[in-house]
C-alpha positions in Angstrom: 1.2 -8.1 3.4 -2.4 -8.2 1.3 -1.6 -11.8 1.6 -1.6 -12.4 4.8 -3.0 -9.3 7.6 -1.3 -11.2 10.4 1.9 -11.0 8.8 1.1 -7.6 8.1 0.2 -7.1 11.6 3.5 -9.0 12.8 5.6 -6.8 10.7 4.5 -3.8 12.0 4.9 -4.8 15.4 8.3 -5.9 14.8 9.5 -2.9 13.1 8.8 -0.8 16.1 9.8 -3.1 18.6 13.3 -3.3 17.1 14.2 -0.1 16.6 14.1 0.4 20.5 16.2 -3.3 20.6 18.7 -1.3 18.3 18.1 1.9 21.0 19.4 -0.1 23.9 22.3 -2.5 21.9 24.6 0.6 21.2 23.4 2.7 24.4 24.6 -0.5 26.1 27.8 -0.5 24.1 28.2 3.3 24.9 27.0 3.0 28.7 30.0 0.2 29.4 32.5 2.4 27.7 31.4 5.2 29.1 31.8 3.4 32.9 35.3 1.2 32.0 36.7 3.7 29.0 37.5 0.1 27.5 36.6 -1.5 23.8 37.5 -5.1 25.6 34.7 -4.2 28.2 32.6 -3.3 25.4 33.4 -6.9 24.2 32.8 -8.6 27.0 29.0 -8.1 26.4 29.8 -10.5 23.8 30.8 -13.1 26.2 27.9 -12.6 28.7 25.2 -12.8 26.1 27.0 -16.0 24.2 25.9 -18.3 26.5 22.4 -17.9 27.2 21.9 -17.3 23.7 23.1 -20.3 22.4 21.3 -22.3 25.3 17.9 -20.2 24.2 18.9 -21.0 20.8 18.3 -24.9 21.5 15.9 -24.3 23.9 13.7 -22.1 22.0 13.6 -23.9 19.1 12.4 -27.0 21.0 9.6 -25.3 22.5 8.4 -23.9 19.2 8.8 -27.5 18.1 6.2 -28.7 20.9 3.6 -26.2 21.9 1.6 -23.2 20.3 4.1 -21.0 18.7 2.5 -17.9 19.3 2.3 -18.8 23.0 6.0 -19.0 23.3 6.8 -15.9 21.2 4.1 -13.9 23.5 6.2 -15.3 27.2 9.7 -14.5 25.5 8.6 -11.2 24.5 7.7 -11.1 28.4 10.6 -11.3 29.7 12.4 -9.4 28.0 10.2 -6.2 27.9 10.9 -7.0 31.8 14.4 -6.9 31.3 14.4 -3.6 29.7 12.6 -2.1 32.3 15.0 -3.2 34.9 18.1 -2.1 32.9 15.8 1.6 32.7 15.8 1.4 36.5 19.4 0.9 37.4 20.3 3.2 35.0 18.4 6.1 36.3 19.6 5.1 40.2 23.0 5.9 38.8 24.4 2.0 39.4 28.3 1.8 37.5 28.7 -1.4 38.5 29.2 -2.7 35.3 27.7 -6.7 36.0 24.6 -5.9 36.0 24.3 -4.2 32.7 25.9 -7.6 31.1 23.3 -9.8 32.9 20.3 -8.0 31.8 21.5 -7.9 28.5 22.1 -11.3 28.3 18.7 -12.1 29.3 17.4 -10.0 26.9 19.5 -11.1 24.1 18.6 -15.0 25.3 14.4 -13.9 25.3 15.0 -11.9 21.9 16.7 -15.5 20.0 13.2 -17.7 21.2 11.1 -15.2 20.4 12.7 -14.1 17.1 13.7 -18.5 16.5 9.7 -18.6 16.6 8.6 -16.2 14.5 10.6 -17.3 12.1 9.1 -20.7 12.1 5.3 -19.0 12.2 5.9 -17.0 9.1 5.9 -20.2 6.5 2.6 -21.0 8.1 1.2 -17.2 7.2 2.5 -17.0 4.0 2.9 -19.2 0.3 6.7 -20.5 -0.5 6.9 -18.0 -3.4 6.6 -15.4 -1.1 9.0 -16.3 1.6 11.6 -14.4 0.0 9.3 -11.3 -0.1 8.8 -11.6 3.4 12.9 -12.3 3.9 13.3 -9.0 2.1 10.6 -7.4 4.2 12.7 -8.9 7.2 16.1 -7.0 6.0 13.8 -4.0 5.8 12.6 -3.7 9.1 16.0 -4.7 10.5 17.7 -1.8 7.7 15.2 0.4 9.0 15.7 -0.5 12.8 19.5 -0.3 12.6 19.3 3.1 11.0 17.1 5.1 13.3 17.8 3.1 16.4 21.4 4.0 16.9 21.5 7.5 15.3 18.7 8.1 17.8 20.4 6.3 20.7 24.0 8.6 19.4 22.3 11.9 20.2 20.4 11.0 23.4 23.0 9.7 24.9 25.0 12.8 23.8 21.8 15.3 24.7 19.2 13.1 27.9 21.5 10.5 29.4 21.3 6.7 29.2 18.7 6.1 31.7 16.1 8.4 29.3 17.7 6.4 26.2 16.5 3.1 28.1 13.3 3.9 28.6 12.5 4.8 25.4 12.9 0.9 24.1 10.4 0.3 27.0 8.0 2.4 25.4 8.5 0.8 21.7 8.8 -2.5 22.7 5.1 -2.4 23.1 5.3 -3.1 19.3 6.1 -6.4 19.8 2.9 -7.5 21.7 0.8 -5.8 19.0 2.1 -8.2 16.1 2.4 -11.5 18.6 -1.6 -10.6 20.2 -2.8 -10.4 16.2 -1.6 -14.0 14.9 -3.7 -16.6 14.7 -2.7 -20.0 17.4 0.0 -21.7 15.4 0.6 -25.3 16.6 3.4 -27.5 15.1 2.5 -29.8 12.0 3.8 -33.6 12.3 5.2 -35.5 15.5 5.9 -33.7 18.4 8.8 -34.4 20.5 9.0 -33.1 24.3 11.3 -30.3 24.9 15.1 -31.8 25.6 17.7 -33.3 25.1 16.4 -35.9 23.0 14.8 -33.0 20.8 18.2 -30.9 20.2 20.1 -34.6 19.6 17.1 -35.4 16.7 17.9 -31.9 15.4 21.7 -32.0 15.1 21.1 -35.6 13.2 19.0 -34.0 10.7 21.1 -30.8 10.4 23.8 -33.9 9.8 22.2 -34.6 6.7 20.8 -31.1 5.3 24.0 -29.9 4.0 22.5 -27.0 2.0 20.6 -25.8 5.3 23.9 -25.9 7.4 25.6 -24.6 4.8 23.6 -21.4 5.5 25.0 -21.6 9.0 28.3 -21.8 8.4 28.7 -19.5 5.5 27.3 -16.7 8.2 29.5 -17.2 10.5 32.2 -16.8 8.8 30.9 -13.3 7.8 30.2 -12.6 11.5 33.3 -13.9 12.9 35.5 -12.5 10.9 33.4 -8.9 9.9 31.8 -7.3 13.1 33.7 -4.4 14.0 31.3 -2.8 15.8 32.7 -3.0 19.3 35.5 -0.4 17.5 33.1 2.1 16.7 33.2 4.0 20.5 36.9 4.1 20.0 36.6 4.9 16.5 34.5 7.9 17.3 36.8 8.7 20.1 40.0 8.7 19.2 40.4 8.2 15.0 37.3 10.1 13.5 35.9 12.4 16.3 32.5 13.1 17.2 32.3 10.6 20.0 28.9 9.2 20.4 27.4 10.8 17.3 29.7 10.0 14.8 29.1 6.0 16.5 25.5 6.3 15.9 26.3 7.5 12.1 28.7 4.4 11.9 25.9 1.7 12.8 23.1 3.3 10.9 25.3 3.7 8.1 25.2 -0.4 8.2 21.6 -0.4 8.2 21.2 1.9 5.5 22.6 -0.3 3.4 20.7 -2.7 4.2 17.4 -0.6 4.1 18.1 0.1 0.9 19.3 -3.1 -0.4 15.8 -4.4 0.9 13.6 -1.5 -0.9 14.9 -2.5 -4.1 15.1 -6.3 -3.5 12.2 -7.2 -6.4 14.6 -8.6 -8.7 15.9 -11.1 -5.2 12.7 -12.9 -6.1 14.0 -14.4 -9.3 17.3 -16.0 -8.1 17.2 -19.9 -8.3 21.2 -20.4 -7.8 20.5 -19.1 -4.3 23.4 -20.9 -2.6 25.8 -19.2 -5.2 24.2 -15.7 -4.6 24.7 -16.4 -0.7 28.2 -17.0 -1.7 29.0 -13.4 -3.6 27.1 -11.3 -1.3 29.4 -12.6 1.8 32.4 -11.9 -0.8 31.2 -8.3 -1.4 30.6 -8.1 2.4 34.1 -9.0 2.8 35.3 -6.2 0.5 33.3 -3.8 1.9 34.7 -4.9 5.2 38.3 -4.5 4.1 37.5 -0.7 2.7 36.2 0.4 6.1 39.5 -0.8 7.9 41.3 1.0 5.4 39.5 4.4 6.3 40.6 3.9 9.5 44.6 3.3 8.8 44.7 5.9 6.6 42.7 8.5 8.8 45.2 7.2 11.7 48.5 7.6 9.8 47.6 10.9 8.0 45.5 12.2 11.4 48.5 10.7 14.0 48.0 9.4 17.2 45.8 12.5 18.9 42.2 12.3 19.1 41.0 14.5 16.6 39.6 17.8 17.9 36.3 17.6 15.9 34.6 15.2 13.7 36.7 14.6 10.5 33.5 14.6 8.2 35.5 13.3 5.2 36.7 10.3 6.8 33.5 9.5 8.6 31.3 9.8 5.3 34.0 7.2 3.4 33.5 4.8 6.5 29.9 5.6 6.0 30.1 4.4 2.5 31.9 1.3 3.3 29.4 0.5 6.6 26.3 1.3 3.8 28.4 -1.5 1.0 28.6 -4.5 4.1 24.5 -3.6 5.1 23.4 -4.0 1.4 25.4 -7.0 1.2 24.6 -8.8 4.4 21.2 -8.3 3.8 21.0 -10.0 0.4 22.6 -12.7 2.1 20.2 -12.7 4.9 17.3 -13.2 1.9 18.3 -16.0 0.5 20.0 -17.9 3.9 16.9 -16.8 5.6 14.5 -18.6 2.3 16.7 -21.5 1.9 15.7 -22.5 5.7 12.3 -21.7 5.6 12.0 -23.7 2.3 14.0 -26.8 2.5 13.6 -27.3 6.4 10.3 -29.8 7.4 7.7 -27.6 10.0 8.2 -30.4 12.2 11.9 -29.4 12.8 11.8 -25.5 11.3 11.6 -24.2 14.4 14.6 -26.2 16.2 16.2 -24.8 12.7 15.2 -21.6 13.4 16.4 -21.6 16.8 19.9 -22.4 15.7 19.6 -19.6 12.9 19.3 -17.3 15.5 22.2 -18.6 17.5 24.0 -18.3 14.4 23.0 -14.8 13.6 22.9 -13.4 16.9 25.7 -15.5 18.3 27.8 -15.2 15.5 28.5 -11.7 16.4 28.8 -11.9 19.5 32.1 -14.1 18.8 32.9 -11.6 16.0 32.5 -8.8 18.6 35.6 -10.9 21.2 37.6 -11.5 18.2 37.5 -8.0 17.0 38.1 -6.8 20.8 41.2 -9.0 20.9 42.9 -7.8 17.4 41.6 -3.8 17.9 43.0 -4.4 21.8 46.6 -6.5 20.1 47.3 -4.6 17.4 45.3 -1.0 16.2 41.5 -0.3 15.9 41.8 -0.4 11.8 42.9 -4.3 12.5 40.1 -6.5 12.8 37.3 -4.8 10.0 40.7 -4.9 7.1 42.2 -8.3 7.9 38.9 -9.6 8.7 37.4 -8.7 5.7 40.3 -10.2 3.5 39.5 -13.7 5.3 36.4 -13.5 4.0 36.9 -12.7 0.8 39.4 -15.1 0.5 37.4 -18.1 2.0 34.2 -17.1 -0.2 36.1 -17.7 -2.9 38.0 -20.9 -2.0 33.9 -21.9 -1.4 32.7 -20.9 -4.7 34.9 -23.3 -6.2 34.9 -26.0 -3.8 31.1 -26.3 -2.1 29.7 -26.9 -5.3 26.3 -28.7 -3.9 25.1 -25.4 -2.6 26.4 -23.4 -5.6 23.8 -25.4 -7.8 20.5 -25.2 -4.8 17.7 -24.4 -7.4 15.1 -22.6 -5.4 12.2 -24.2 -7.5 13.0 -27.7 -6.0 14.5 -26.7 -2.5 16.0 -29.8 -0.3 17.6 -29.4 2.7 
């Protein structure tokens, strides 16, 4: 940050900003169960916001490919402030139609992968390559810190002011966001400029063809979020396995992020890592474990507990799934530090931001899938389903990877190529 004030500035901004994103993401969640008293309607936010988000995905990183970067983070940010805001308003006229609160959170998600695909291409033109893992960690901190207020915040208005009230609050913080964007300098792409299309994502896709160690990055998330985002269990959870209802959901979340948070305040030693492919590669393992332990909680609370929504929160139980949540944030975020370097590093500024774009499809999209997958399984066979055979996919895929995707187990961070 003494390096570079706008990044400073920009980091700020966003650390505000997306703790009211975090805010309206499990009020959202909380809202559609509340309406449907369904975790496959909590799901099918997934599906709405897949879509668009893969489409602003492509898009967005096109346009930060063509014209002034800070332009295009400053519209995005726009329109989805605006979205916000109408979401605030339908809430507090009392709407339960239940389409509505998809579509405006698929546009928001869709203006939130641009703007977040473009800052992430800005931030190598603020800052030296030894510190982009610095400003990775600094990344995972703001999200750690974001995903731990936001939804223990969101858990107790909810419970205390109502969802409308809950809503508006993200208005009020998402003013962050304008702070750090209005503070950067004009950021124009280096190299030859291609006009937004199709011809753009095509030229993209080819060079992604042959960047094995940046798609690597890509794929090795995805599996994570595929097969380790049980989040869309957590209303349930709260409801009917571990009590507490939307409390003990906000605990949940935040206990994620707190990991995370934590993993990022002590991230120093991050900086040192040149087998950054391999260290991907063991974090998503230990994500995977973590994963598994969580699911476990759950079955065993259910079996000892039986079928009948607790009468009050079962504090044990939700501190051990605490634990476990805490275990996947710490090790999701020292993925996120080296995937997120890796890119910045080995991928040309002419095509970083397409790159970036289709990071954040990956990131945010992958999710999203992980969230229908997760919906199925919990809605098929028992809420403790999808986080404890999930997480034993992954840990059994990480290490069929570690043996066999040996390329990106030797990337040497002092002589990154994509």
């Amino acid at each position: 940050m003494r390096a570079s004030p706008a990044f400073a500035k920009l980091w700020i901004g966003s650390s505000v900003s997306q703790i009211g994103a975090q805010i309206t993401i499990v009020a959202v969640g909380l809202h559609i169960y509340d309406i449907t008293h369904s975790t496959l309607a909590v799901s099918l936010l997934a599906l709405w916001a897949l879509g668009p988000m893969i489409l602003a995905g492509f898009l967005g990183g096109a346009l930060a490919d063509t014209f002034d970067r800070r332009l295009v983070a400053l519209v995005t940010a726009i329109v989805a402030w605006c979205s916000i805001g109408t979401l605030t308003l339908i809430a507090f006229l009392g709407v339960e139609t239940t389409w509505p609160y998809y579509a405006l959170a698929a546009l928001n998600a869709a203006s939130a992968t641009i703007k977040g695909a473009t800052q992430g291409a800005i931030l190598p033109r603020l800052l030296p390559p030894q510190l982009l893992p610095a400003a990775a960690a600094l990344s995972g901190i703001t999200m750690g810190l974001a995903i731990t207020v936001g939804p223990a915040v969101a858990g107790v208005l909810v419970a205390t002011v109502g969802f409308a009230w809950t809503y508006l609050l993200d208005v009020v913080l998402f003013t962050g966001a304008f702070f750090g964007i209005l503070s950067l300098p004009s950021v124009t792409p280096e190299g030859e400029r291609r006009n937004p299309g199709l011809g753009s994502v095509v030229e993209s896709l080819r060079f992604l063809r042959r960047a094995p160690n940046v798609r690597a990055t890509f794929v090795w998330d995805l599996v994570a979020m595929i097969f380790g985002t049980p989040r869309v269990v957590f209303p349930a959870a709260g409801a009917l396995v571990l009590g507490g209802g939307p409390v003990t959901v906000g605990i949940l979340t935040a206990s994620f992020a707190m990991g995370s948070l934590l993993s990022g305040l002590f991230s120093g030693p991050l900086g040192a890592v040149r087998r950054q492919g391999r260290a991907v590669t063991l974090a998503i393992a230990v994500f995977g474990v973590c994963t598994t332990l969580f699911g476990v909680v759950l079955l065993v609370t259910g079996v000892v507990e039986g079928p009948d929504a607790p009468d009050a929160p079962l504090v044990p139980a939700i501190v051990l799934a605490g634990l476990a949540l805490a275990g996947t944030g710490a090790a999701d975020n020292v993925s996120a530090v080296f995937r997120t370097t890796i890119l910045q590093a080995a991928a040309p500024d002419d095509v970083r931001g397409r790159m970036q774009g289709l990071f954040y499809v990956v990131v945010a999209g992958g999710p999203r899938v992980g969230d229908l997958v997760a919906g199925a399984v919990a809605t098929l066979i028992a809420l403790w389903a999808p986080p404890l055979l999930g997480g034993v996919v992954i840990v059994g895929i990480m290490l069929v990877l570690l043996r066999t995707a040996r390329g990106f187990q030797r990337y040497d961070a002092h002589h990154p190529t994509p």
